[in-house]
N, C-alpha and C positions, 0 to 999 in steps of 0.2 A: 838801726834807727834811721827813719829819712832825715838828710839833709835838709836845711832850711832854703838851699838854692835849690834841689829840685821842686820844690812846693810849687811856684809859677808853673813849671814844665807840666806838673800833673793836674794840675788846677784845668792848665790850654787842653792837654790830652782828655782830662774826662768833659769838658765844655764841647771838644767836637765832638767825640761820641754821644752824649746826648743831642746833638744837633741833628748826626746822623740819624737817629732812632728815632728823633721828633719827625725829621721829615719824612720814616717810614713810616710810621702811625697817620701823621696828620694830614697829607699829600696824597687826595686821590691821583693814583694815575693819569697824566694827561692823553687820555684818548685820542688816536688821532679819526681824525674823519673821511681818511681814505679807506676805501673798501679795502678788504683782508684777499690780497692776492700772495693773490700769490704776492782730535788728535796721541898662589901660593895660601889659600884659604882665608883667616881674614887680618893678616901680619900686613901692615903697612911701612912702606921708608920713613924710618926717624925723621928725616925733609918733609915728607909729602905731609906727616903728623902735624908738624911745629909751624907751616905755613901756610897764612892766605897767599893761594896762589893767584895773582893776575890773569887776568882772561883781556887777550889784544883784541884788537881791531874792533870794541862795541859801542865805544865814545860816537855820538852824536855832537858832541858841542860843536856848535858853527865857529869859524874861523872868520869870517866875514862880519866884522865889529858892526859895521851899519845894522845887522838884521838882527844880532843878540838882541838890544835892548829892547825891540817889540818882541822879541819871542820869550825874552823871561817873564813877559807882563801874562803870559797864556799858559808857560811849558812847568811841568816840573819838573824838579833837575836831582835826577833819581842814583844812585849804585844798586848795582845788584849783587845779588851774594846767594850763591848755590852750596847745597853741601854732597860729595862727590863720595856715596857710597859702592856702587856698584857700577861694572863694566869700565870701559877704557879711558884715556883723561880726554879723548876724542869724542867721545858721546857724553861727556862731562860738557866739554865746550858748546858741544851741538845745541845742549839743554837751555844754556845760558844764554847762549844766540840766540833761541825762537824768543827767549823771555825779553833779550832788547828789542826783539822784532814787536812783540806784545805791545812792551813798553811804548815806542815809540806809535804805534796804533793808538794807545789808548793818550796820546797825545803828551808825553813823557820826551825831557832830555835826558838821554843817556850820558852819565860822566865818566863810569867807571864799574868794573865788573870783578867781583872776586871766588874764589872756590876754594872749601872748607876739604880735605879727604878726610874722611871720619867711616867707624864702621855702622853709625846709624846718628841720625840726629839728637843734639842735645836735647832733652825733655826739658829743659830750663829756659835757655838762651836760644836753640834751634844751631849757633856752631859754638856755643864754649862762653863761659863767660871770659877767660883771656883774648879768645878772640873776637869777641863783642867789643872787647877795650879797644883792640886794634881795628874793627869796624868802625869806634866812633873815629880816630884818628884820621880814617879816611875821608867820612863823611866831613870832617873838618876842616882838611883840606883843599877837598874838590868844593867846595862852600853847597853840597846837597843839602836838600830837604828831604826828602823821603829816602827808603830804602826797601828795596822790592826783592824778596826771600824767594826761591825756586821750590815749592813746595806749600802745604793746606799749614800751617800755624795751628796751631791749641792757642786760646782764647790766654794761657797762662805764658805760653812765647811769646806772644804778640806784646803781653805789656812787661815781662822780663826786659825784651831786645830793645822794647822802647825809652826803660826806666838808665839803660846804660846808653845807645846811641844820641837822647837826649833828640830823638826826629821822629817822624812819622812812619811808621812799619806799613808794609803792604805783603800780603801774600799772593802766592799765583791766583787763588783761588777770587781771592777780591777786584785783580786784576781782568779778568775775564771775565766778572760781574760787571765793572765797570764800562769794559768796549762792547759788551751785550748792550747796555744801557744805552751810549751812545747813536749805537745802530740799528736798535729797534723801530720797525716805522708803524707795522700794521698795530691795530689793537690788542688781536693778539699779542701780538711778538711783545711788548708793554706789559701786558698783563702776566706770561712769563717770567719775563723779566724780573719784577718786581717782587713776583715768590720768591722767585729764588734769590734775590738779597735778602728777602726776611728770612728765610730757610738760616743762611748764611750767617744773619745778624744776631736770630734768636739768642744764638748761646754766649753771642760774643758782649752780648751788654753788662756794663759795667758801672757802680756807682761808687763814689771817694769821700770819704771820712760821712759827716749826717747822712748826705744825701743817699747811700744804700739804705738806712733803716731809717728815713722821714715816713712819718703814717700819716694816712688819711685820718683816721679812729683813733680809739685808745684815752688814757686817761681817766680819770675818776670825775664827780661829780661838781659843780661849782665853776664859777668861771674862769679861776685857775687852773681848774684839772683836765681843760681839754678845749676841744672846738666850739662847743654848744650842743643844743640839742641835732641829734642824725648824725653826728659825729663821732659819736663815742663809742666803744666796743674794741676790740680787737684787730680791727685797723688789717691796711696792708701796706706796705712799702715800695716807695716809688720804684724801685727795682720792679715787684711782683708786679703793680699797675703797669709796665711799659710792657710787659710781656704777655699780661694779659690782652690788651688791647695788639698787640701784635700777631699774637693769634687768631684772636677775632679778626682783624683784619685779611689774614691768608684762610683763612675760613671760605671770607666771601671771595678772594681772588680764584681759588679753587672752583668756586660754585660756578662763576662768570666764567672760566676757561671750559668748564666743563658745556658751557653753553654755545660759546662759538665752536667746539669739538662735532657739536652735531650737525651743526651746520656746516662742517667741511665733511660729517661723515657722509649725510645725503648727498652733498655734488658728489663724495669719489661711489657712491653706491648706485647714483644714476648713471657714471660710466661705465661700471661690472654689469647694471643691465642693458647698456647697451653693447655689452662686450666689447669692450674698447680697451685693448691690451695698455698695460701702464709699465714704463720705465722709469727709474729712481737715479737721478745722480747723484752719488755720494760721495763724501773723499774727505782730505784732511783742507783742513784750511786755507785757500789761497794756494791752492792745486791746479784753478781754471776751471771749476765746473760752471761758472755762467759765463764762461765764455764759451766752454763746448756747448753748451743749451742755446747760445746767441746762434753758434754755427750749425749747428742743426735744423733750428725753427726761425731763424731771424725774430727770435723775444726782444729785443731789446734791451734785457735788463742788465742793470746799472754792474757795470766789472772795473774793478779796482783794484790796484798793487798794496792791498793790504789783508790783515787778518778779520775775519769773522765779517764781511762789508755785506754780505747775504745774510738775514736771520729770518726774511719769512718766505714759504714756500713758495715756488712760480711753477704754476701747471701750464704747458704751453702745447698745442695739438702738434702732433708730422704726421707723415707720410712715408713709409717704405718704398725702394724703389722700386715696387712691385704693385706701388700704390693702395696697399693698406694703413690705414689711419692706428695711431695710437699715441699717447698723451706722455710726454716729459714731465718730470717734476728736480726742478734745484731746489737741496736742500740744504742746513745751516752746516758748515763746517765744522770739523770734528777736530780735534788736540790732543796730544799724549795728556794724560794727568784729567780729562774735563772733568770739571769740579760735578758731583754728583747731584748737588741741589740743579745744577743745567741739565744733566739726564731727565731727571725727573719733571722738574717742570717742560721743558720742550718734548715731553713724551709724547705727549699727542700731535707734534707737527711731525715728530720721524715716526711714526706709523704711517706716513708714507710710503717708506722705507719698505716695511714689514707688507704691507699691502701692496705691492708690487707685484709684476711679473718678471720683474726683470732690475737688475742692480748695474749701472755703470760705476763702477767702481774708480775714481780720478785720483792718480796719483801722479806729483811733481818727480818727472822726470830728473830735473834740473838740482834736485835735492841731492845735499852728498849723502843722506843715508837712505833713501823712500822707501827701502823696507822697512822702518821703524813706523813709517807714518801710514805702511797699511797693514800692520799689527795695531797699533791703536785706531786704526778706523775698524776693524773686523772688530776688535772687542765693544764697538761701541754697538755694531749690527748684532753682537749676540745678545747683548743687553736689549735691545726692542725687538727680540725677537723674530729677524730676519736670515737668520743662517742657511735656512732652508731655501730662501733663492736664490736663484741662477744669479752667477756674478759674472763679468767681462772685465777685467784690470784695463784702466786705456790711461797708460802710458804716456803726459802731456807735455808739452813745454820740448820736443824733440829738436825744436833750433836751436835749445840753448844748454843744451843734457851733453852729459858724456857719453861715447857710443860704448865704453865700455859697460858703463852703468847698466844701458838699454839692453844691451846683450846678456848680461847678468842678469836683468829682469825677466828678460824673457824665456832665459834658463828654468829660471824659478818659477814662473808662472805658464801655464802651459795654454791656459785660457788667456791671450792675452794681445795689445795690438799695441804700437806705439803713434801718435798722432800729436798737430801742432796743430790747437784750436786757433794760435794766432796766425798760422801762415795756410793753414787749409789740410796740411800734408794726413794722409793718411786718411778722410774725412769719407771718402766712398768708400775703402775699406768699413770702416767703422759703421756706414748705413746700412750694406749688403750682409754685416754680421746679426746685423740688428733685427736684420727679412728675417736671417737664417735661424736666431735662438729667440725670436717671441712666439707663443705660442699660436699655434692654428686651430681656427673652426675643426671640429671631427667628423663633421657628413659631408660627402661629395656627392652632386647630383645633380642631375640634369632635368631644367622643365621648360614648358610653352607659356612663360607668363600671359595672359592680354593683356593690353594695352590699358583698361581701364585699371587695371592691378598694377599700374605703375610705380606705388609707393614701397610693391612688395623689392620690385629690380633696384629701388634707390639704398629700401635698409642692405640689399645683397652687397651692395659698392661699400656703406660705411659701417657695415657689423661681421663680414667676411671678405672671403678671396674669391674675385671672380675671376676664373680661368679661361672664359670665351662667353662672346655676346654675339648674339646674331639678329636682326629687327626683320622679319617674316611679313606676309598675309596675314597671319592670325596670330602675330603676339612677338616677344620677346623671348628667343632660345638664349637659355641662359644655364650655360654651367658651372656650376662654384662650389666655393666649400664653407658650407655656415656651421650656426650651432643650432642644437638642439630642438631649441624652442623654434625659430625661424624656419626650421627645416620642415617642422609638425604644416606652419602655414603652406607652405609653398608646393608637400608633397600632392595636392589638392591638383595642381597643374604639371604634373608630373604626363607625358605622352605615353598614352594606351600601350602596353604590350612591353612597357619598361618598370614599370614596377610589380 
């Protein structure tokens, strides 16, 4: 039987989730109005059983008393807590670090960080209800408000761990809806977004004592036995109304993504016809793929020492140093665990990915595991079905990596180059790779353009390779390597006695 003191707690608890759910219903997306540019079997030690173990080094709390008081008016002031089934108590720690790194991204103070060894999660509590008790003791302590769980929650964890920590639960999964939200600028990237918190929300809405079974309908006849007349009938309950309308609502957010989708499918389809080779940079989160895309094209765009600060695509022209043109694309950072409503909604910006010629592949050097982080980027390439291109692993952050790591990577990867987007290092390697593994025009030939066919020698410069030019008497000798179609125009001026 509930306590009469948690009544307040559940009362606050179910008042913000309707809040939450109102604002996803009622809140068209604020569009913005810039154009859409562009991760010994199963016997445990009696110890590692019986304890929340501490995780060092994840506290965020400032020291410097002058700046708390305006930063607790903004921060929340979060614990975390993983539960540590599988592999080493080092990739336990690893897991729990990227989550303060999240954490503190999505604008979060870190207090404190705890790890559960279990051989799978609690179905109840997510680590035990004795260790819940000891979570809230924590949370007590450090005077938190929230508590951010390494892992997706069931809708029935989420209000178990909340009914005992007596604070506000967050899962990974919510947590990365939330810095999507943040950092969404294009329309797109907005309209995304938004799915996929409903996606997220659908299942998780909740209603507390009337308010699950309050109907619309229902009732018998008279003025006591119901609303009035249009009222009456079999009713539905505001639970069923919030979800109803939830749906409808991702209905149309689907119908509108699926509208801006053609409009990016035309621009990349007028590149394919004008053969304009395409490169993908992909990688794990805060790897430096906009900054290797700054250092290749001089894009400009915005690079930050944080998680997910890229979510809408940037297509930006180069140049081989052999002087063939072909188009970049930075894409949204990837994460061990990404919650599958972000697959799905962002599906249509990583089909960039999949529609490539070419995959740079960015991996944080600097990282003490980066083979972990391009295992979950390649599973996310199988997922949009990209596997079938060509990849180049490049290797980033080499001023600040271990050279053992580098060497171990480059064991492992055979396709592979090491580079420091911030100091330059490695950067001509990385172009002259780039001549070497995008594809080429397939017809080689030689012809006497004239001069008045000049437009045919300009598409030869930006649709193939031209290998020698020469300006004559009667025209431009030009030999190159196009494709197909261009080749049909141009064999017209092809010099007598060679074809």
């Amino acid at each position: 039987m509930t306590s009469s003191s948690s009544l307040p707690y559940n009362g606050q608890r179910i008042a913000e989730t309707n809040r939450r759910a109102d604002a996803l219903m009622e809140e068209d997306v604020a569009w913005s109005d810039e154009a859409d540019v562009a991760r010994d079997g199963d016997q445990y030690d009696r110890s590692d059983r019986a304890a929340l173990r501490r995780v060092g080094g994840l506290s965020t709390e400032l020291q410097d008393v002058t700046e708390v008081e305006y930063r607790q008016l903004r921060l929340e002031r979060v614990v975390l807590v993983g539960v540590w089934t599988t592999g080493t108590a080092q990739d336990a720690d690893n897991s729990l670090a990227e989550l303060a790194a999240l954490a503190e991204t999505a604008g979060a103070e870190v207090l404190d960080g705890v790890i559960q060894r279990r051989d799978k999660a609690d179905p109840a509590t997510y680590i035990g209800s004795g260790k819940a008790r000891e979570l809230r003791d924590i949370v007590l302590e450090s005077g938190a408000d929230t508590v951010i769980c390494d892992g997706e929650l069931s809708p029935g964890q989420l209000i178990h761990l909340e009914d005992v920590v007596k604070v506000k639960v967050v899962d990974r999964t919510a947590l990365i809806l939330d810095i999507f939200a943040q950092h969404a600028k294009s329309r797109e990237g907005k309209a995304q977004v938004a799915l996929a918190q409903m996606q997220y929300m659908l299942p998780r809405l909740r209603g507390w004592g009337q308010s699950l079974s309050r109907q619309m309908g229902g009732g018998g006849s008279g003025a006591a036995g119901g609303g009035g007349m249009a009222t009456r009938g079999p009713g539905e309950t505001k639970i069923e109304t919030d979800r109803r309308r939830i749906r409808e609502k991702m209905a149309k957010m689907r119908r509108e993504i699926a509208e801006m989708k053609t409009s990016r499918d035309i621009q990349r389809q007028d590149r394919k016809r004008h053969k304009v080779p395409s490169v993908a940079i992909a990688g794990y989160t805060n790897a430096g793929k906009s900054s290797l895309l700054n250092r290749l094209t001089d894009a400009g765009v915005l690079v930050e020492n944080s998680l997910f600060a890229t979510l809408d695509p940037t297509v930006r022209k180069s140049e081989t140093p052999s002087g063939r043109l072909y188009t970049l694309t930075d894409t949204v950072g990837f994460v061990r665990h990404l919650p599958h409503h972000l697959v799905e909604a962002f599906r249509s910006t990583m089909e960039e990915v999949a529609d490539s010629d070419l995959i740079l592949h960015v991996v944080d050097g600097s990282h003490p595991v980066p083979e972990e982080q391009l295992a979950s980027v390649r599973e996310v390439i199988r997922d949009v079905g990209a596997s079938d291109v060509t990849e180049i692993v490049v290797v980033n952050k080499a001023d600040a990596a271990d050279p053992l790591v580098l060497q171990r990577l480059l064991r492992q990867e055979k396709h592979a180059l090491v580079v420091s987007a911030r100091t330059g290092q490695g950067m001509d390697e990385l172009r002259a790779l780039l001549d070497a593994e995008l594809p080429r025009p397939s017809v080689e030939l030689e012809v006497l353009v004239p001069y008045t066919q000049g437009g045919l020698v300009s598409r030869a410069h930006a649709e193939g390779e031209v290998l020698s030019e020469e300006h004559t008497g009667e025209g431009t000798l030009l030999k190159a390597r196009v494709h197909e179609e261009l080749a049909a125009e141009l064999r017209a001026f092809v010099p007598s006695g060679q074809f």
